[in-house]
C-alpha positions in Angstrom: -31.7 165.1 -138.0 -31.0 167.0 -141.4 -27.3 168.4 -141.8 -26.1 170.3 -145.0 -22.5 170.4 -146.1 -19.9 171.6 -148.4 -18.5 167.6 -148.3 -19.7 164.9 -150.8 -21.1 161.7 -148.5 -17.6 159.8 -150.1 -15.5 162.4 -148.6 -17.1 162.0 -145.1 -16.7 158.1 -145.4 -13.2 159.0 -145.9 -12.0 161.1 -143.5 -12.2 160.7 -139.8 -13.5 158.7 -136.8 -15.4 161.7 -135.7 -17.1 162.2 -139.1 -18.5 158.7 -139.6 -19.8 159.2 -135.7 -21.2 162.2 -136.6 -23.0 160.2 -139.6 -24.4 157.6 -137.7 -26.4 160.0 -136.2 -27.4 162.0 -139.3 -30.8 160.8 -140.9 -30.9 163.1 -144.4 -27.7 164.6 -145.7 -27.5 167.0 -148.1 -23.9 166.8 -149.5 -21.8 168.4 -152.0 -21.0 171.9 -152.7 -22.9 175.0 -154.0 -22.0 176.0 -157.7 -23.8 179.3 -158.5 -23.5 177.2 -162.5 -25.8 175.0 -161.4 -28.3 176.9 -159.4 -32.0 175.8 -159.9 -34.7 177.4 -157.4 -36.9 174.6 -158.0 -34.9 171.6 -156.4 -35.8 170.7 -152.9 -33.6 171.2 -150.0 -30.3 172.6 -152.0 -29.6 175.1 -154.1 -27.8 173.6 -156.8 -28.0 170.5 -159.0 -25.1 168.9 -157.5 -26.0 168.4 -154.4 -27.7 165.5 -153.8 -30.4 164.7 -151.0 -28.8 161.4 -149.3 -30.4 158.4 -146.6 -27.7 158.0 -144.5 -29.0 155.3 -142.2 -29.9 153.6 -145.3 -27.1 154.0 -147.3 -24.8 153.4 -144.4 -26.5 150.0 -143.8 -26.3 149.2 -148.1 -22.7 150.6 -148.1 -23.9 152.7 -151.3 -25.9 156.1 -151.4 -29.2 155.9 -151.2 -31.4 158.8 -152.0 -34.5 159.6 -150.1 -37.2 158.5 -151.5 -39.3 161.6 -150.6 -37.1 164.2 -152.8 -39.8 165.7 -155.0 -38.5 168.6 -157.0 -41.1 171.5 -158.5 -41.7 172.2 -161.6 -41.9 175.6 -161.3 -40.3 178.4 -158.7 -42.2 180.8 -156.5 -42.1 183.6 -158.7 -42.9 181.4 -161.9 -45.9 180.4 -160.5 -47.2 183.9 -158.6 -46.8 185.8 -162.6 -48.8 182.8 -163.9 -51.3 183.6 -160.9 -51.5 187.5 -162.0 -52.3 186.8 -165.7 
């Protein structure tokens, strides 16, 4: 189960009963909020370089943030790559 959110995965810990319930079932959180400063079209998942792409289960279990391992950024976006395409 992915859930997006507007909360950093600190703020959640922080919080409430209901939130950390609501975690424990959560397997990939993308936390933090969207700042159009730091919009990149190439990152994976979010929309700006803030936001981070977090294990829960795993980084509930190490009591730190763990990011998932599978996160592979591009190095180009959709449009970057269809010009190059064209030429």
């Amino acid at each position: 189960i992915w859930s997006w959110t507007g909360y950093t995965f600190d703020e959640l810990l922080q919080d409430s009963e209901d939130k950390l319930e609501l975690l424990s079932q959560i397997d990939i959180l993308v936390d933090g909020r969207f700042e159009l400063s730091k919009r990149d079209l190439k990152l994976q998942f979010r929309g700006s370089s803030n936001q981070r792409i977090i294990d829960v289960q795993k980084s509930l279990e190490s009591n730190q943030v763990v990011i998932w391992e599978k996160c592979t950024d591009a190095t180009e976006t959709y449009e970057q790559i269809k010009k190059q395409d064209l030429i």
